[in-house]
N, C-alpha and C positions, 0 to 999 in steps of 0.2 A: 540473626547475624547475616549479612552481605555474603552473599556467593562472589568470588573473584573470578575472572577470566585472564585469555590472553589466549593467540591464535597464533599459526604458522601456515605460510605456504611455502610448497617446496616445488621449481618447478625443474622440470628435466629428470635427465636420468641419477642416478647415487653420484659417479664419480664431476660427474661435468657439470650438474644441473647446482641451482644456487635455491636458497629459500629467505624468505622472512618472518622474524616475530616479533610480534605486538603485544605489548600488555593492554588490559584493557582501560586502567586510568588513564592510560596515553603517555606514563614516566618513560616509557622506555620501549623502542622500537630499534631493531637491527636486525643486520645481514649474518646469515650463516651458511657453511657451505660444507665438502668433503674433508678441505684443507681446516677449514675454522675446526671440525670436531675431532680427526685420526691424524690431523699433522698439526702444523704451526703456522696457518693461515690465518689471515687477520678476518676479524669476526668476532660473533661468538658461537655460541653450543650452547645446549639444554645442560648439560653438566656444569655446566659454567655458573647458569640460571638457578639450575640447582644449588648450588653453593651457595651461593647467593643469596637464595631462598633460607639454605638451613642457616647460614654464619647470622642474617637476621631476628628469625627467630629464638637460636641459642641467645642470643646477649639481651634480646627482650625478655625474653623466658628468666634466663636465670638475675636479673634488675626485678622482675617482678620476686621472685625466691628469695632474695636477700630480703625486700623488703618487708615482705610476711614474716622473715625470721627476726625483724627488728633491725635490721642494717640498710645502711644511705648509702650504695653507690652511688661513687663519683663518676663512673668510667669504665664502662665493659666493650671492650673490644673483640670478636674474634674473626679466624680467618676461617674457612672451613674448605679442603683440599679432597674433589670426588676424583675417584681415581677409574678408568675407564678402560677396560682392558679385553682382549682378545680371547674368549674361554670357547673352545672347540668352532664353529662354524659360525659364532656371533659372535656380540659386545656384550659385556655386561660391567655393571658398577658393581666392582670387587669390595671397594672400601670408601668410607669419609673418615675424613680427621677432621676435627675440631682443635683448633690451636686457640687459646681463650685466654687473656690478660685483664686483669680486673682490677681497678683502684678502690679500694672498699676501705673506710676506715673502722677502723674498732672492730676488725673480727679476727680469728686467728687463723689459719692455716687451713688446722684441723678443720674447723666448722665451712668455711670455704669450700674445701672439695669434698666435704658433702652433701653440698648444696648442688654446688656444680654435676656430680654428678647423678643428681636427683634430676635436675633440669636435661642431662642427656636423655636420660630414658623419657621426660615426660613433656618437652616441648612437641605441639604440635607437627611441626615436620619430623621430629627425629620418631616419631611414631609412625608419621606418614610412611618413613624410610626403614623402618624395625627388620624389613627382608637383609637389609646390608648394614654387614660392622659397621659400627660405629665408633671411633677411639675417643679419646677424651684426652688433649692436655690444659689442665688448667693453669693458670700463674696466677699471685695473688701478687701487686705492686705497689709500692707507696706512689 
């Protein structure tokens, strides 16, 4: 299996200084700074990237689960929301959600979020991520 990459420079001090990251396919390159990560600066952040990362793998993860359990999805979408917060003298990632909507025909409910939440504990990232909650809402849609 491919090892993936992706780089950051950060130049300057925390509040003033600005940075960039790069993936290494070359999909996706931006600016990030003090305001992009602790305020409402335009940019992005590693949290962000994160999300990114897990809302990915969740909807591949669990299209791949359906289809071992014998079901065709049509349409897995999810959002996935890190939540970034102030804990004594640093930052830490308190939480994700997983907000997940999925068109799957011919399954019921039931068998749904079981799957789904088979796929939280067991996609790749959410593994990577196993130090921080993890939530799970699933939807199942026609």
């Amino acid at each position: 299996m491919p090892v993936r990459n992706a780089d950051a420079t950060w130049d300057g001090d925390l509040k003033s200084g600005q940075g960039n990251l790069k993936l290494g396919s070359g999909a996706f390159a931006g600016k990030y700074s003090f305001t992009s990560r602790f305020e409402q600066g335009g940019g992005t952040n590693p949290e962000e990237l994160i999300a990114a990362a897990h809302a990915g793998c969740f909807s591949m993860a669990l299209s791949a689960g359906l289809g071992k359990a014998g079901f065709a999805p049509k349409r897995v979408h999810t959002a996935a929301n890190v939540s970034l917060e102030k804990v004594g003298e640093g930052f830490k990632i308190t939480k994700i959600q997983l907000v997940c909507e999925a068109q799957v025909p011919g399954i019921d409910d039931k068998a749904f979020q079981e799957i789904a939440q088979k796929t939280k504990s067991g996609c790749p990232v959410s593994q990577a991520l196993s130090a921080t909650p993890i939530e799970l809402q699933a939807k199942l849609t026609q």
